[in-house]
C-alpha positions in Angstrom: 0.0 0.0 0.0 1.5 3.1 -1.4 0.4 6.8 -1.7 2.8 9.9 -2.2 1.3 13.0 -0.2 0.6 16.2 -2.5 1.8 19.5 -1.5 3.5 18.3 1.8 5.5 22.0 2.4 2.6 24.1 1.2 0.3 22.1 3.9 2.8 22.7 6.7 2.9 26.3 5.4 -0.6 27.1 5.7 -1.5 24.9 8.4 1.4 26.4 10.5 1.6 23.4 13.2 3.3 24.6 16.7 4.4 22.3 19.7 0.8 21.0 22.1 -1.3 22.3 19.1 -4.1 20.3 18.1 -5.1 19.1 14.4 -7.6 17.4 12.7 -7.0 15.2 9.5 -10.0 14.5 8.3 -8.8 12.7 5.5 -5.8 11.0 6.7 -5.6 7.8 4.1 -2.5 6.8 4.6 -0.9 9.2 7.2 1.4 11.2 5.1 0.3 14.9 5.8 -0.5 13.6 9.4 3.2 12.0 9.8 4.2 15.6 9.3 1.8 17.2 11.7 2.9 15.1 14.4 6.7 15.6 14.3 5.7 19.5 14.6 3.1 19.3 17.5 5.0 17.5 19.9 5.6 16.6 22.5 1.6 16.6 23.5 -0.1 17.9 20.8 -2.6 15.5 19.4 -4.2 14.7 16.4 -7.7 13.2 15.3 -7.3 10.9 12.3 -10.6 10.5 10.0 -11.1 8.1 7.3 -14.0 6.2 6.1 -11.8 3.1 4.1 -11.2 0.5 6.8 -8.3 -0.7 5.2 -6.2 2.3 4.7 -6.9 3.6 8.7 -5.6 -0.2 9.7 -2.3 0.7 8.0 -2.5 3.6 8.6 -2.3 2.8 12.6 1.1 0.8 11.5 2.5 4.1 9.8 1.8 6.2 12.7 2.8 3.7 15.8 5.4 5.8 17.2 2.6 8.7 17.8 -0.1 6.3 18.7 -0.4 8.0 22.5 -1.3 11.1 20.9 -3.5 9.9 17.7 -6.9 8.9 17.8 -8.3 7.1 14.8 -11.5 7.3 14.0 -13.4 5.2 11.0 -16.4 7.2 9.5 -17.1 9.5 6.9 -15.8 13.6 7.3 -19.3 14.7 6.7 -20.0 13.2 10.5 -17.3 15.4 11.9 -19.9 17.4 13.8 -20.5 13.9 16.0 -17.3 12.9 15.9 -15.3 15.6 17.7 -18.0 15.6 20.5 -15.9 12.3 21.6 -12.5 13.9 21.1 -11.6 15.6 24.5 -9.5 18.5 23.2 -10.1 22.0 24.5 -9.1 23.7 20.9 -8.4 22.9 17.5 -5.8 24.8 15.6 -5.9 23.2 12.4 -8.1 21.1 9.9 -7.0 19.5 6.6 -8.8 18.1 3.8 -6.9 15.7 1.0 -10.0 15.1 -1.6 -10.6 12.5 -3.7 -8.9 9.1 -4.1 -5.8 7.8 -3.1 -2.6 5.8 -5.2 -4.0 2.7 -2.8 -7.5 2.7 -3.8 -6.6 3.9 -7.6 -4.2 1.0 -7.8 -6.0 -2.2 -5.5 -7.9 -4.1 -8.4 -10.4 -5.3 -5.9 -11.6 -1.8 -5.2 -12.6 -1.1 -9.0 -11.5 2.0 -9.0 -9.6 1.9 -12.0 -9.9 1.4 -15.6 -5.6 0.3 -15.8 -7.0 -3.4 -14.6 -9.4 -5.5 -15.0 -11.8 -6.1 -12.3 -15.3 -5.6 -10.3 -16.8 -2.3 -11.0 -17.1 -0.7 -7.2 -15.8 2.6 -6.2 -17.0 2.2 -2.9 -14.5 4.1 -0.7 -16.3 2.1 2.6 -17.4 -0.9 0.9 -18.9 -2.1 4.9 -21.6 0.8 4.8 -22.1 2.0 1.2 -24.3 0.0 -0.2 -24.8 1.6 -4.1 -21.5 0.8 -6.0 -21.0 2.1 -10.0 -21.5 -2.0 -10.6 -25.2 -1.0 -9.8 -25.3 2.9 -11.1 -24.7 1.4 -14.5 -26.6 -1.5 -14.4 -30.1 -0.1 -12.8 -29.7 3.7 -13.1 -32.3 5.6 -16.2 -30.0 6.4 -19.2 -31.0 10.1 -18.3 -29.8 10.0 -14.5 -26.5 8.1 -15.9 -26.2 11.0 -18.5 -26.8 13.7 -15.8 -23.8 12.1 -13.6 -21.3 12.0 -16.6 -22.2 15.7 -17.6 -22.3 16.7 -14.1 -19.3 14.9 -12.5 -17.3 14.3 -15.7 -17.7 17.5 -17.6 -18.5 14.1 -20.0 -18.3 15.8 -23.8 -20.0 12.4 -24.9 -22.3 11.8 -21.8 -25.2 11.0 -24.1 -23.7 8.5 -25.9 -21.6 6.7 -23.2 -24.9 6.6 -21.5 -27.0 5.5 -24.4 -24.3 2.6 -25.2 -24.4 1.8 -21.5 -27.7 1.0 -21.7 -27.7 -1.1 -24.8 -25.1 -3.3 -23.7 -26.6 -4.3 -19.9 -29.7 -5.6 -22.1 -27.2 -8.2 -23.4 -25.4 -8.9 -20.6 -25.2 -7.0 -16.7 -22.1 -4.7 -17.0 -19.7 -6.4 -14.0 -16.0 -5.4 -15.1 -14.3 -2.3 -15.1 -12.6 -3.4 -18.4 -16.2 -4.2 -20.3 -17.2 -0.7 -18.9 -13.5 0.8 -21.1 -15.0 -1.1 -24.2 -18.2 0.3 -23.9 -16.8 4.2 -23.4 -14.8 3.1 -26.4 -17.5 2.3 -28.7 -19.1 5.4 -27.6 -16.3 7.8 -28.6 -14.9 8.7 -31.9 -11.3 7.8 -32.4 -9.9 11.1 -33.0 -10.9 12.2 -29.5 -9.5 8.9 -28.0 -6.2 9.4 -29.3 -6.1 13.5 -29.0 -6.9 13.1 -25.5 -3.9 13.9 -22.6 -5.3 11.1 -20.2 -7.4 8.3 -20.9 -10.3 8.5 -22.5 -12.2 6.6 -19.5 -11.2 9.0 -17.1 -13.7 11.5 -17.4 -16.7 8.4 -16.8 -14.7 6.8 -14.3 -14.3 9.8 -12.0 -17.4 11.1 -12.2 -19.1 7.5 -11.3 -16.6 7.1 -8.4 -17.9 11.1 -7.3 -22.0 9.6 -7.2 -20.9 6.5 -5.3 -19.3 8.6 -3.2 -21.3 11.7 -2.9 -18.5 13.6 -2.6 -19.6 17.2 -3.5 -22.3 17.0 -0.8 -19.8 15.2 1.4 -17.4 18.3 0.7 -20.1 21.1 1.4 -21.3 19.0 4.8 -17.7 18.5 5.9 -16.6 22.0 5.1 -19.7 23.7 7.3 -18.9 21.0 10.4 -14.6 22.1 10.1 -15.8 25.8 10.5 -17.5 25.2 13.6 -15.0 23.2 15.4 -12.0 25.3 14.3 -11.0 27.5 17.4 -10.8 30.9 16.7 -7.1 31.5 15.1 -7.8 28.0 13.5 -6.9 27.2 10.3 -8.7 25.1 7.5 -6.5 23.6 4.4 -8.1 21.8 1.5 -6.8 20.2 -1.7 -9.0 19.5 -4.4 -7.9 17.6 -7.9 -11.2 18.5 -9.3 -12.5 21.9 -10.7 -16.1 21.1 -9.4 -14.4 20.1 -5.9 -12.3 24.0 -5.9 -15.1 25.8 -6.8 -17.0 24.5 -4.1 -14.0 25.3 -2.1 -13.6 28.9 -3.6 -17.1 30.2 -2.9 -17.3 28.2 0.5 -14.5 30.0 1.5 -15.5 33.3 -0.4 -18.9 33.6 1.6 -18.2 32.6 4.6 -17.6 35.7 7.2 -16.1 33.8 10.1 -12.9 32.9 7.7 -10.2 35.0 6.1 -8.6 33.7 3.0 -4.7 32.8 2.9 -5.2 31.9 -0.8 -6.1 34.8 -2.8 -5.1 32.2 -5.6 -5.2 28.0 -5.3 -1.8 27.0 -4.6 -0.4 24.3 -7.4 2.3 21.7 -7.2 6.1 22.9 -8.4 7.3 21.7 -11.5 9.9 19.9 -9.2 7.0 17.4 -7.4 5.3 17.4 -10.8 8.2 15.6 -12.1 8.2 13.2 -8.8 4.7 12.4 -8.5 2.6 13.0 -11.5 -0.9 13.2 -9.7 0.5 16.8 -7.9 -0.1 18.1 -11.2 -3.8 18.6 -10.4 -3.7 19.0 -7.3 -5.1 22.8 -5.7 -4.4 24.1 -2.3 -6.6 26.8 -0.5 -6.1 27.9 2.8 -8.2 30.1 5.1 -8.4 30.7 8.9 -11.3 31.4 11.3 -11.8 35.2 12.5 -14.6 35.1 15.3 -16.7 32.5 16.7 
């Protein structure tokens, strides 16, 4: 299980992490960012670990053994944060840090079916134990129009109709179980020339935005976002990275119209062309930082 943190300086920049301070991660995958928290809030600052994918927070607890006395894991969903921090016994947070979307692990487990670079089970699930729709069932039950509307809305999908419409046509044939049927049937559906013109795959527009409905991960981001404001202590700050344009904007105007926060980040903050070079997937990544003014 692998996963190279994005924008590690650029978090500790704007999350600013002093000795006894503590942080939230409220998306800690694989403990990267939080590894880095912890070396700079000793020696009894604490921090509250969230994830809702069982099997990265179990390694996760193996990455970060040497500060298990002052983490606490917690498995659920960041859109529950409200209910979750009534059970942390902290007196103030100074920090709150949000790493969107999915990680190297779950892109590159087959058995998650997050992926169209192998062959396996269309899921997406990112906590397969309580999620109980998975893209196996969006595209095998779901109204050619709703599946459209997902494409368009989650995959800025230039060819939503007709990845839809094909969809369709081939579950009356056969159910659609494989993420590697699912790449044949985008494939029918688009015309060569923008296949090959494309800079990433041409399945990663469908792929993503099925992985977003399973997910509900706009929603998820707009709940979370509100519940982080709250907790923060005054002086607090919040850090999010987004590697989607619907995921900043949310993040933009959140941020934007919210009078209890002052931006950091007139503009989002983007990878250097040095960690571009190292770890391909900073290239999307954007970084917006604010802190909270009043209570």
């Amino acid at each position: 299980m692998e996963h190279t943190p994005v924008l590690t300086q650029e978090v500790i920049k704007f999350l600013a992490p002093h000795k006894n301070e503590n942080f939230i991660d409220a998306t800690v995958g694989l403990g990267g960012h939080a590894k880095l928290i912890l070396e700079r809030n000793a020696p009894k600052g604490r921090l509250l670990a969230i994830d809702q994918d069982e099997i990265a927070l179990n390694q996760t607890q193996k990455n970060l053994k040497k500060f298990s006395p002052r983490v606490d894991f917690t498995l659920k969903n960041f859109s529950e944060l409200g209910l979750i921090i009534r059970c942390w016994e902290v007196k103030e947070i100074r920090g709150i840090l949000f790493d969107l979307g999915a990680s190297t692990y779950q892109l590159l487990a087959p058995e998650r079916g997050f992926s169209f670079n192998s062959d396996s089970t269309l899921d997406m699930r990112m906590s397969p134990a309580t999620q109980r729709v998975s893209a196996r069932e969006i595209v095998n039950c779901y109204t050619e129009e709703k599946i459209r509307d997902i494409l368009r809305r989650f995959g800025e999908e230039p060819f939503a109709r007709k990845i839809a419409r094909e969809i369709v046509k081939s579950r009356k044939i056969r159910p659609i179980s494989k993420t590697g049927e699912l790449v044949e049937i985008i494939k029918r559906a688009t015309p060569p020339k923008y296949r090959l013109r494309r800079r990433h795959h041409f399945a990663t527009s469908t792929f993503r935005a099925l992985r977003m409905a399973v997910n509900n991960e706009l929603e998820v981001l707009e709940s979370g976002l509100k519940q982080a404001v709250q907790v923060l202590s005054c002086g607090g700050r919040l850090v999010v990275i987004s590697f989607h344009s619907l995921e900043d904007k949310i993040v933009k105007n959140f941020f934007l119209n919210n009078p209890n926060l002052t931006i950091l980040t007139p503009k989002p903050v983007t990878a250097t062309a040095e960690e571009i070079e190292a770890n391909p997937k900073a290239r999307s990544a954007k970084l917006r930082a604010a802190i909270k003014i009043r209570v």
